[in-house]
DRENKEBA-793839 format. One line per 3 residues: number of its first residue (from 1); for each residue x, y, z of C-alpha. Coordinates in steps of 0.5 Angstrom, whole numbers. Example, Ala and Ser with C-alpha at 12.3 -4.5 7.8 and 13.67 -1.06 7.14 Angstrom:
<votis>
1) 25/-9/16; 27/-2/14
</votis>
This chain:
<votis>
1) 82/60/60; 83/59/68; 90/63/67
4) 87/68/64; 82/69/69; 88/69/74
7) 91/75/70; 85/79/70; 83/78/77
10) 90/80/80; 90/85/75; 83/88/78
13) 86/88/85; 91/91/84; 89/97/80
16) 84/97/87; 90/98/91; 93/104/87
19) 86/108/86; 86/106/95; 92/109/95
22) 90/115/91; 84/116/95; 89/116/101
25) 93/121/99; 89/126/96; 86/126/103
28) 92/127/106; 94/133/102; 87/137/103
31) 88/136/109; 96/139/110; 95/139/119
34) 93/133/119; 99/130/115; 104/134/119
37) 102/131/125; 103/124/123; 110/125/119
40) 113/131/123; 112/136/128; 108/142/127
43) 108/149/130; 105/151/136; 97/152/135
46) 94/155/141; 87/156/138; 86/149/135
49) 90/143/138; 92/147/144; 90/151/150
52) 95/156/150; 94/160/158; 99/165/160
55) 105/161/161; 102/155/161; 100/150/155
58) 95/144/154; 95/140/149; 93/134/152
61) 89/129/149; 90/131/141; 93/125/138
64) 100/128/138; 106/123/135; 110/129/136
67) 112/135/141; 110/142/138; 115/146/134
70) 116/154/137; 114/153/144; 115/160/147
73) 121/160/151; 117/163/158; 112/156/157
76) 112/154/165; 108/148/164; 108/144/158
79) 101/138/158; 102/133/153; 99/127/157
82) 94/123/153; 98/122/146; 102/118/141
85) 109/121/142; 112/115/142; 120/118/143
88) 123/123/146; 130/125/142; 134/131/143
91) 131/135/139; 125/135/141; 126/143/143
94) 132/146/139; 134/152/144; 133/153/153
97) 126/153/156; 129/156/163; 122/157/165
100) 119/151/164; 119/148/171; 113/143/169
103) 113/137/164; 108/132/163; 108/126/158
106) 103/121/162; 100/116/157; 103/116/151
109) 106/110/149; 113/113/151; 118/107/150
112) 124/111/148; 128/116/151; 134/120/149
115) 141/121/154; 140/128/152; 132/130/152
118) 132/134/158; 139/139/156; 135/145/154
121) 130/144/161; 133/144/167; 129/148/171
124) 124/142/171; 122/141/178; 116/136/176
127) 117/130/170; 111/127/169; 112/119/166
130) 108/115/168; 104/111/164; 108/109/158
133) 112/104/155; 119/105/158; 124/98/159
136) 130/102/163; 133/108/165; 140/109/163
139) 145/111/166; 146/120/168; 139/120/164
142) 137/125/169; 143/127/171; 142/135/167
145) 136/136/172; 138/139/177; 133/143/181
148) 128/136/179; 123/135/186; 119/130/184
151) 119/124/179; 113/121/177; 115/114/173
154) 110/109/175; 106/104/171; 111/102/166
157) 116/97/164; 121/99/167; 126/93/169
160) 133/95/169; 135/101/173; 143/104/172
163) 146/106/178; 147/112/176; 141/113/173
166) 139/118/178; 145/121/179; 146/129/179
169) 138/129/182; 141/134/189; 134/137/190
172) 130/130/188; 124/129/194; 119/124/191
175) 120/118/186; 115/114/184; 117/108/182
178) 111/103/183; 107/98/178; 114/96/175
181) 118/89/173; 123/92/177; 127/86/181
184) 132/89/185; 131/95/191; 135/101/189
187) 138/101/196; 144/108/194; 138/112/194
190) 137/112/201; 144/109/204; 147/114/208
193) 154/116/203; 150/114/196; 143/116/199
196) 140/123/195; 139/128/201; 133/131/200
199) 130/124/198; 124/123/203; 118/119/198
202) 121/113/195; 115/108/192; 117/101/191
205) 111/98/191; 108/93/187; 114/91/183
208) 118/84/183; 123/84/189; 124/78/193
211) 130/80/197; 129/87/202; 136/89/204
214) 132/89/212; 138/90/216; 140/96/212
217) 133/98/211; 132/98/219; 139/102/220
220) 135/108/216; 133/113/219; 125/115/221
223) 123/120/217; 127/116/211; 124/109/213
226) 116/114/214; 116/116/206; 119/108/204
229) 113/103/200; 115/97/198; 108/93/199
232) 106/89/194; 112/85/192; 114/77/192
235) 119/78/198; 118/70/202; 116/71/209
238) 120/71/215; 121/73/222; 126/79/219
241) 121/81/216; 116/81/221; 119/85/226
244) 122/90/221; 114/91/219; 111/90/226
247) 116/95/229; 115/101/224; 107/100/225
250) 108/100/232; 111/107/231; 106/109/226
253) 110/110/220; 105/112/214; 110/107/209
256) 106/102/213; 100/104/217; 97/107/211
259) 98/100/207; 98/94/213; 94/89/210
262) 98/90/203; 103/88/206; 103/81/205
265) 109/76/204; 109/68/201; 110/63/204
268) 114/57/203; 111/51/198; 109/51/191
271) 103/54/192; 106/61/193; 100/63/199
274) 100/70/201; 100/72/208; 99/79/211
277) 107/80/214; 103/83/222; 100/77/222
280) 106/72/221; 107/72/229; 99/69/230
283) 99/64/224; 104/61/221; 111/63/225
286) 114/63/232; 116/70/231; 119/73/238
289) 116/80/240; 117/87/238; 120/92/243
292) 120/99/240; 124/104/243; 128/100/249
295) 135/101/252; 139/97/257; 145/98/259
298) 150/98/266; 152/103/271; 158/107/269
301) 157/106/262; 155/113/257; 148/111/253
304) 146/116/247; 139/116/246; 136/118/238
307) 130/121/237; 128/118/231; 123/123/228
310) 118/122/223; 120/129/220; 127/131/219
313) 127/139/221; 124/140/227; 125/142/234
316) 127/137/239; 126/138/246; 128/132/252
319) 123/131/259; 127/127/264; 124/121/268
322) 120/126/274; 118/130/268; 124/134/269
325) 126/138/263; 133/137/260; 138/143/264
328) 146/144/266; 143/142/273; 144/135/271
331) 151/133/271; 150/126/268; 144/128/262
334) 146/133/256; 143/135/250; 148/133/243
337) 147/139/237; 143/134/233; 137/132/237
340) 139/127/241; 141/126/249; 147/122/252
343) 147/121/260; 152/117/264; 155/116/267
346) 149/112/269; 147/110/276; 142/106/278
349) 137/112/279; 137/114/271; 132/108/269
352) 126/111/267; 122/113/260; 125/119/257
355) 121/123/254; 122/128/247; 117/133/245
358) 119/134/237; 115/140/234; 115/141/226
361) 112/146/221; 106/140/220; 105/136/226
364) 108/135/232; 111/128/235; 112/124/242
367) 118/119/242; 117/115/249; 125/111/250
370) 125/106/257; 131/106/259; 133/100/265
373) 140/101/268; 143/94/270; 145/94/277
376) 152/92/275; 158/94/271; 159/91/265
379) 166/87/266; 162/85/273; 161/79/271
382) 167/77/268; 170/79/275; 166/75/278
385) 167/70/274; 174/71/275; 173/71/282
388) 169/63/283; 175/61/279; 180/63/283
391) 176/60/289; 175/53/286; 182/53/284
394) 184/54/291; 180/50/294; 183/44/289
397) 189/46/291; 187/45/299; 184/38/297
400) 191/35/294; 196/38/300; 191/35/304
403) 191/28/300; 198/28/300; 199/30/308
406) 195/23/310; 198/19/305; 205/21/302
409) 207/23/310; 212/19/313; 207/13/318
412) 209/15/326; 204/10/329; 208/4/333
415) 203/0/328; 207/2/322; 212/-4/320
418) 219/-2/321; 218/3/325; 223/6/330
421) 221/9/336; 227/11/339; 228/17/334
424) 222/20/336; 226/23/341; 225/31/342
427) 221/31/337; 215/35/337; 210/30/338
430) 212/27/343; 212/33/347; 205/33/346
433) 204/26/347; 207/27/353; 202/33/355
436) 196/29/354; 198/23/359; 200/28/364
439) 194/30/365; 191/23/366; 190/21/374
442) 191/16/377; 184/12/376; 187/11/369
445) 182/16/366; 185/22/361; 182/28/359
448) 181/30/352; 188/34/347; 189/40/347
451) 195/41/343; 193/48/343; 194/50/350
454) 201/47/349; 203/52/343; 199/58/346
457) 204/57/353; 210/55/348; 209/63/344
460) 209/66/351; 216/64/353; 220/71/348
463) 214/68/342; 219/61/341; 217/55/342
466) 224/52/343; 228/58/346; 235/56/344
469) 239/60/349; 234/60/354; 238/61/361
472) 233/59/365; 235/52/367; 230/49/371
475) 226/50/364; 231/46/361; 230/40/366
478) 224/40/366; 224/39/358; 228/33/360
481) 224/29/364; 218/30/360; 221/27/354
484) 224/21/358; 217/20/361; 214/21/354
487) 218/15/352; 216/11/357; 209/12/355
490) 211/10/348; 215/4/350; 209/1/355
493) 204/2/349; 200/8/351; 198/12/346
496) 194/18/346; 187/20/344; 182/25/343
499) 178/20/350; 181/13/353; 179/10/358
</votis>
């Protein structure tokens, strides 16, 4: 009894399953459009599901899974925002759309992209896919759009970006790249040899990088680094930090002055607490002070100043210290063919701001660069080095011959042990000894040594101080009794000094 109940009630389930079933599809077969827009592509309705204006098409908001079949091949915008095309494949269009310069496909659960889904369009100029599901982008997945200026790919789930990804963009302006899992900062897209020259908006905002390449970052360029957001990611704080935030708000950057209190940092500890990077200086670290736009140097050196610009093409026009305009006049300043000024060789009298006048198609820039000329070369200083040294080592030098002479000469005082008197005989010393006693009275007093005097008279007699050859025979008895006198005195113990009595 129980089994056959089981059997029956299995059975009444199931055959309400196969009349659901037969409801369904009869449903689906009365209703043929309705059909094809869940299981294949239909043609294009411009007086149902789209709004057809000339050469642009709407058909947004009317739950397609699929892009319309036969679009008209002079479409130059196509809306397919607010959908259910959940894959863009190649085939999506079968034959060029060369007019078609405008394609939005916002909010459709987009997750998939064909490497050749924009084969046939490659006049796009702007390619909206923001707001969908997409992972990762491939490489060369853009590589046929050409002439494509702006980028939209925000609000995904983009995580892996190929580096070459965007190669092939040569006219690319604006990327947006915000509100993604990306880890990693795309720095070839604006590093100087791999950067995208027309690149002027590059929007990392509110993704999952911790590191910033900030020596890199800060070597860019003003009107790079003034289109260049990375607020709201998890980078840890530090004074590298601050000083690359705090010098491009002090230079009214729009990357951070339109965003400065979303700039923020974590810091260290497991809390993982947010703190505005401008503020770091106040709170939390001891980070040294920005100086914007400040040069030194020395005398005789060349200094090339740059005006760093919030905007690339613009006129550029250098004013002196004096308020004195740039001219041929002035042999040490000299403007350069890309905006910027060299002077030197620098005296002291180019210290000063100088002053560059930047005129755009939208706004017009001042740029103030303070200039301090040391009063010195740059190799003074190792010259001077060089010099003291010398002077110690010559002094040193003095100080050995000096020890040497009062201890290591040979002793000529009585004193000294073994010391014989007679072989000071003709000698030098003895003949000023004999000078200094000479000049003693007869009171026993003598007056003070002045062995100069004795040399200077000496020089007088043809510039010798002995005269070998001299004929002059009274000069040569002379001699003679002074010596025999000098050793008299040695012999009776008189010794001279400075003052005896």
């Amino acid at each position: 009894m129980g089994v056959s109940g089981c059997i029956s009630h299995n059975a009444s389930g199931e055959l309400l399953g196969r009349k659901y079933f037969i409801h369904v599809l009869s449903l689906l077969l009365l209703t043929p459009s309705v059909t094809a827009q869940f299981f294949f592509a239909t043609p294009l309705d411009c007086r149902k599901s789209c709004v057809c204006a000339s050469n642009i098409i709407s058909c947004s908001k009317t739950n397609l899974s699929q892009i319309p079949t036969e679009l008209p091949t002079f479409t130059a915008v196509l809306d397919l925002s607010f959908n259910s095309i959940s894959r863009l494949k190649a085939d999506w269009t079968p034959y060029r759309l060369g007019s078609l310069h405008t394609l939005q496909l916002s909010h459709n659960g987009l997750h998939f992209l064909s490497t050749e889904a924009f084969v046939y369009v490659t006049r796009l100029r702007l390619l909206d896919l923001s707001s969908n599901n997409l992972k990762q982008l491939d490489e060369f997945i853009f590589e046929p759009l050409e002439k494509l200026e702006v980028l939209l790919l925000y609000n995904n789930r983009i995580a892996q970006i190929d580096r070459s990804a965007f190669a092939g963009l040569m006219n690319l302006q604006k990327l947006y790249m915000s509100n993604n899992q990306v880890s990693r900062f795309p720095l070839e897209l604006v590093k100087e040899r791999s950067r995208l020259e027309t690149l002027k908006l590059l929007d990392m905002s509110g993704n999952k990088i911790k590191l910033l390449p900030l020596y890199d970052l800060q070597e860019l360029p003003a009107w790079i680094k003034n289109g260049l957001y990375f607020h709201r990611n998890p980078v840890p704080c530090s004074c590298e930090l601050y000083g690359l935030v705090a010098r491009w708000y002090s230079m009214e950057l729009s990357s951070v002055s339109d965003y400065k209190d979303e700039h923020t940092c974590v810091l260290p500890g497991s809390a993982k607490e947010k703190m505005v990077i401008t503020d770091l200086n106040k709170v939390y670290l001891n980070c040294s002070e920005v100086k914007v736009m400040k040069r030194e140097s020395f005398l005789e050196q060349f200094l090339v100043l740059d005006c760093d610009t919030r905007q690339k093409n613009v006129i550029k026009n250098w004013v002196l210290p004096g308020n004195m305009p740039v001219s041929s006049a002035h042999e040490t300043a000299l403007m350069l063919a890309d905006g910027s000024l060299q002077i030197g060789p620098l005296r002291a009298e180019d210290s000063g701001i100088y002053t560059c006048y930047a005129n755009g198609e939208t706004f017009n820039e001042t740029l103030y660069v303070t200039v301090v000329v040391f009063n010195g070369t740059m190799s003074g200083g190792l010259e001077n080095l060089k010099t003291a040294y010398t002077t110690l080592v010559g002094c040193l030098i003095t100080v050995v011959f000096v020890l040497i002479y009062l201890y290591l000469t040979p002793c000529h005082c009585p004193c000294c042990p073994g010391q014989d008197l007679e072989k000071t005989d003709g000698s030098l010393h003895s003949s000023t000894v004999s000078i200094a006693n000479r000049d003693q009275d007869d009171t026993g007093l003598a007056f003070s040594y002045k062995p100069v005097d004795f040399m200077e008279e000496q020089l007088k007699q043809n510039g010798r101080l002995n005269p070998i050859g001299e004929e002059d025979e009274e000069w040569q008895g002379e001699s003679t009794e002074r010596l025999k006198s000098d050793m008299g005195l040695v012999r009776s113990g008189h010794l001279y000094s400075p003052m005896v009595v």
